[in-house]
Each structure stands twice: as C-alpha cells, then as structure tokens.
C-alpha positions in Angstrom: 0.0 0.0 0.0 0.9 3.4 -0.7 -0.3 6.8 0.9 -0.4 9.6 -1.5 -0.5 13.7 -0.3 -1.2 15.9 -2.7 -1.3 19.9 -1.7 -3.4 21.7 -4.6 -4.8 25.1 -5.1 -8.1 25.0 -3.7 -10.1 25.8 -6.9 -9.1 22.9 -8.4 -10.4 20.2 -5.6 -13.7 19.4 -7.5 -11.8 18.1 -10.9 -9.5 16.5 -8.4 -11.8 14.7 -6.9 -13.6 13.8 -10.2 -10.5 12.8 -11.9 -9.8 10.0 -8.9 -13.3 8.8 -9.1 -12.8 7.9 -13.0 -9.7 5.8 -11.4 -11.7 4.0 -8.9 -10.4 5.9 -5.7 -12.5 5.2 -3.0 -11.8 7.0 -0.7 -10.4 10.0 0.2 -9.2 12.8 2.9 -9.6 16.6 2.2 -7.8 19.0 4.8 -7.7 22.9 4.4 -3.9 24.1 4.9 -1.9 27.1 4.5 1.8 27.0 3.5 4.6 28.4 0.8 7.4 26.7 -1.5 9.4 28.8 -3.6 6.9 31.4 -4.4 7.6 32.3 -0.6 3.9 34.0 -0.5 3.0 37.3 -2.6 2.6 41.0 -1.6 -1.8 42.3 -1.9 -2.6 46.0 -1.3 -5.4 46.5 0.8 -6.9 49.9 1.4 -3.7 51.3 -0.3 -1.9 49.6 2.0 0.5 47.0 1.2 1.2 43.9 3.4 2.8 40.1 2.3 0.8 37.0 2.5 3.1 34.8 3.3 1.3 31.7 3.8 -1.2 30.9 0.7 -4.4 29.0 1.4 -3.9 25.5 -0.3 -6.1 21.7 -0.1 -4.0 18.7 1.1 -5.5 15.4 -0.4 -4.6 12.6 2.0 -5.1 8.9 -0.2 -4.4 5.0 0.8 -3.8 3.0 -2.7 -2.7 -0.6 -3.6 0.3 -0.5 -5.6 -0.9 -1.4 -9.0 -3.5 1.9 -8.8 -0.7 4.4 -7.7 0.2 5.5 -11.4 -3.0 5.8 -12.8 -3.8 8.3 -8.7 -0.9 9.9 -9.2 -1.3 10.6 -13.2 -4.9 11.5 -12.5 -4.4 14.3 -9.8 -1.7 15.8 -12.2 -3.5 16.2 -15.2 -6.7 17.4 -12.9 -4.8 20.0 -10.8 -2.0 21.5 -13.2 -2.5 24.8 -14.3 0.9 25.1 -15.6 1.2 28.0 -13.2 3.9 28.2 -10.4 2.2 27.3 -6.9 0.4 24.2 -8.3 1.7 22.3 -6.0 3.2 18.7 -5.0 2.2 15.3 -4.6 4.3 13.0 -2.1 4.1 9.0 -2.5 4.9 7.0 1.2 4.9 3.5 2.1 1.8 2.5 4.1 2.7 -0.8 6.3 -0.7 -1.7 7.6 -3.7 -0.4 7.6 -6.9 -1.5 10.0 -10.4 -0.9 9.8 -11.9 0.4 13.1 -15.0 -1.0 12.9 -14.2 -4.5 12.6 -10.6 -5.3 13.3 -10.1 -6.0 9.4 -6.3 -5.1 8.3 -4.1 -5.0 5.3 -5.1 -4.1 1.6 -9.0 -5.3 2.2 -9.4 -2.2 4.5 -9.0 0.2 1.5 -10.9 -1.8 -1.2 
C-alpha cells in the first residue's frame, strides 16, 4: 500500500476529486492548509496599504492505494490539478505498512478496497 499527499490550489479540488473517481479511488481525505514553497507567498494592497501574505491558502489530499492503482492516482491528480502555473503544487508518495479498519478489526489491503 501506498499513501499519496497531494497539496493543490483550492479551486481545483472538484476536478480532483472527479479525476480520482474515474480511477476508482474510494476513498479519500480533504484537509484545508496554509503553507509556501518557492513562491515564498506574494505582496496584496489593501486599502492602499501594502502587506505580504506569506502563507497561501492551499487543499492537502490525503489517499491509501494498492500498488498497482498508484500511477493511474498519481497521473490522475496531475493532469486534474495543473495549471501550468507556479504554486500548483506537489504530490508525495509514502509506504503504508498496515492499515486496519476500526469498525471490525479488518487489516491489510481489504481495508481500503
């Protein structure tokens, strides 16, 4: 198993979540977070006065896959969140060594199918 984060701009959530439901994603773990990479945040003017926002508002996409469905997640939320604009943002793949269902005591790859 694999556990794919994503941080997109927040417009683009909606085709995200589209695109992964074409792929058979399941399910799926939206938090609201704010943060920066090299764009280090932009400068608004407000009232004619200036100030830096240095933290931009961005979604984080939190997503348990078996390995054979990690390309087709990973190529999915690509094509559905690039804007070809800087500040789109990453995706990071991590190993996932067990998972268990709460419910029932269920673990391994049948808690995420």
């Amino acid at each position: 198993m694999k556990k794919v984060e994503a941080i997109i701009k927040p417009f683009k959530l909606e085709e995200v979540k589209e695109a992964l439901a074409e792929v058979s994603v399941q399910g799926l773990t939206v938090s609201e977070v704010k943060g920066f990479g090299r764009q280090k945040g932009h400068r608004e003017l407000y009232r004619g006065a200036e100030y830096v926002v240095e933290f931009l508002p961005k979604v984080k996409l939190e997503i348990v896959v078996r390995e054979e469905k990690l390309e087709a997640v990973v190529k999915a939320i690509v094509k559905a969140a690039s804007t070809g604009r800087i500040g789109d943002g990453k995706i990071f793949v991590s190993p996932i060594d067990d998972a268990i269902r709460i419910r029932t005591g269920e673990s391994g790859d049948m808690v995420i199918s």
